[in-house]
C-alpha positions as CSV (number, residue, x, y, z in Angstrom):
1,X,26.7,59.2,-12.9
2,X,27.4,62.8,-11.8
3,X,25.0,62.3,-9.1
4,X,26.6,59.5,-8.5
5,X,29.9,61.0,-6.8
6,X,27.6,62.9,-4.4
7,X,25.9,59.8,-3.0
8,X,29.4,57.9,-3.0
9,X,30.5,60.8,-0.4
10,X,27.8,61.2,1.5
11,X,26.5,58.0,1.4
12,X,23.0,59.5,1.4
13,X,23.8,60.2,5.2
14,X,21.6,62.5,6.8
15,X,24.0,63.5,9.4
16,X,27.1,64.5,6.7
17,X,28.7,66.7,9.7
18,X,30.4,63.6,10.4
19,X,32.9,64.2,7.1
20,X,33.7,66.9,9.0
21,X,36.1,64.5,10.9
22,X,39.4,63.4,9.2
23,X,38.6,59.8,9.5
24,X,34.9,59.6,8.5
25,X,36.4,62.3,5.4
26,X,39.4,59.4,4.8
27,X,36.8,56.5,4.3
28,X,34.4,58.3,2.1
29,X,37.1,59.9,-0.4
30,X,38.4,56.2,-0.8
31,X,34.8,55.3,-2.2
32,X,34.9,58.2,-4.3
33,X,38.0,57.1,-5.5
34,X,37.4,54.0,-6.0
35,X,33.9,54.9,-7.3
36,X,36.1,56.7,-10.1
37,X,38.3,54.3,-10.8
38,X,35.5,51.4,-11.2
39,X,33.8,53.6,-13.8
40,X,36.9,55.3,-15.4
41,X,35.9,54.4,-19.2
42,X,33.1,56.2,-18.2
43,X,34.9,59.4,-16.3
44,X,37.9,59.6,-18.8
45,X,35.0,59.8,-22.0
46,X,33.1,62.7,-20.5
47,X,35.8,64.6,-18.7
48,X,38.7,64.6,-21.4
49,X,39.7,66.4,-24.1
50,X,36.6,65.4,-26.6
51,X,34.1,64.8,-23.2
52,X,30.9,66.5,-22.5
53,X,31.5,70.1,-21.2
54,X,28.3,70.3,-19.4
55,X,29.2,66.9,-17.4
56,X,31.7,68.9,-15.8
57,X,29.7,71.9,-15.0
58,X,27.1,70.0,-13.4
59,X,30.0,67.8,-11.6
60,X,31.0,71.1,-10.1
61,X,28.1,72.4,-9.8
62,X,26.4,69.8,-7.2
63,X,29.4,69.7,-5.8
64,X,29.3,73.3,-4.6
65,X,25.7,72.5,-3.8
66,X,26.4,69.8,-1.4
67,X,29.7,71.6,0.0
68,X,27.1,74.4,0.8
69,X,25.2,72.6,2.7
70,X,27.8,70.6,4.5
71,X,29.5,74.2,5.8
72,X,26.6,76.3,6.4
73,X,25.9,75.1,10.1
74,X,29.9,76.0,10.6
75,X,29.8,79.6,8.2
76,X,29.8,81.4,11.8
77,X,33.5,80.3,12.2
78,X,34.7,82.1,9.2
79,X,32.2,84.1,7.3
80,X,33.7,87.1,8.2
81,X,36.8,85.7,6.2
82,X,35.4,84.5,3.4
83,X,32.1,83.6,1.4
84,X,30.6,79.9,2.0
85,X,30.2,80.1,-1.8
86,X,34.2,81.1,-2.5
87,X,35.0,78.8,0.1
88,X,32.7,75.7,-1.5
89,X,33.6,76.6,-5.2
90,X,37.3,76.5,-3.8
91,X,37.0,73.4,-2.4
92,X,35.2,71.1,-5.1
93,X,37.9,72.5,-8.0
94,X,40.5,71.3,-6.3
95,X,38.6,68.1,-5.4
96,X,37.9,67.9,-9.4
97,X,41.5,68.9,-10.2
98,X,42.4,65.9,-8.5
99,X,40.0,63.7,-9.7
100,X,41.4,65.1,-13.3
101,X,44.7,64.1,-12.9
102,X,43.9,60.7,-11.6
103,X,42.2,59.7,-14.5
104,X,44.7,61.9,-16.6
105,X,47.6,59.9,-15.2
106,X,46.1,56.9,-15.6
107,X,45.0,56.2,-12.0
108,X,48.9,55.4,-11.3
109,X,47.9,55.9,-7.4
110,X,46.1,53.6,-5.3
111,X,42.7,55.3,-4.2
112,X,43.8,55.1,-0.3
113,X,46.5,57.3,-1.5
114,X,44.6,59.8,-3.1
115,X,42.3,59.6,-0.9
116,X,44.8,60.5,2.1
117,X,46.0,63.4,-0.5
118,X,42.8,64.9,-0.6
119,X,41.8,64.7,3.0
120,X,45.1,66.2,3.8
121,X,45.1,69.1,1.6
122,X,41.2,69.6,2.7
123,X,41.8,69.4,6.7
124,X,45.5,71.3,6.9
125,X,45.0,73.5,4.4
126,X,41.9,75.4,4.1
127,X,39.8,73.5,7.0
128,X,42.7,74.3,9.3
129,X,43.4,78.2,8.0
130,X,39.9,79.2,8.6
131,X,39.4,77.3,12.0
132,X,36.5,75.3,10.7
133,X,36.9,72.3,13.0
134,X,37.5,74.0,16.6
């Protein structure tokens, strides 16, 4: 099921440069969202209080893995800011810190909104700070 959120994204895609773009981003954080929410007895057992610890870890993890690889072609454009592995732990914590308080809250947003949360906060805030997409 943890590998599950990284095939959700990507879509087993071998070109994943295209979530890069805003929209392509958009569509495949409403499946993870709605990935989530279709499993969340499963998600809300191993990520709470009494979950599995190491569920998370590898959560984040192959996250940072995947994040890696997705911004490595692009490093050029900011490396001399900050690390690719700062910059990809970074980004899948706060991808996970949402994904915790959707289940937390009891999914009380639709996934669309999330989803539009998340790819806003990723494309204006640190996307846009280190000039990753010109």
């Amino acid at each position: 099921m943890a590998y599950g959120l990284v095939i959700i994204v990507t879509d087993n895609n071998e070109n994943n440069s295209i979530l890069l773009k805003e929209g392509a981003a958009f569509q495949r954080y409403c499946k993870w969202f709605q990935f989530i929410r279709a499993n969340a007895p499963f998600y809300k057992s191993m990520l709470g209080k009494n979950g599995l610890p190491e569920f998370s870890t590898l959560l984040r993890k192959q996250g940072v893995e995947w994040y890696m690889s997705l911004l490595r072609p692009v490093m050029y454009k900011f490396e001399k800011k900050i690390s690719l592995d700062v910059l990809a732990n970074y980004i899948v914590n706060a991808h996970l810190g949402l994904l915790f308080q959707f289940l937390e809250d009891d999914m009380k947003y639709s996934c669309e909104y999330m989803a539009s949360q998340l790819t806003m906060l990723t494309f204006e805030g640190s996307f846009s700070l280190l000039k990753i997409l010109e």
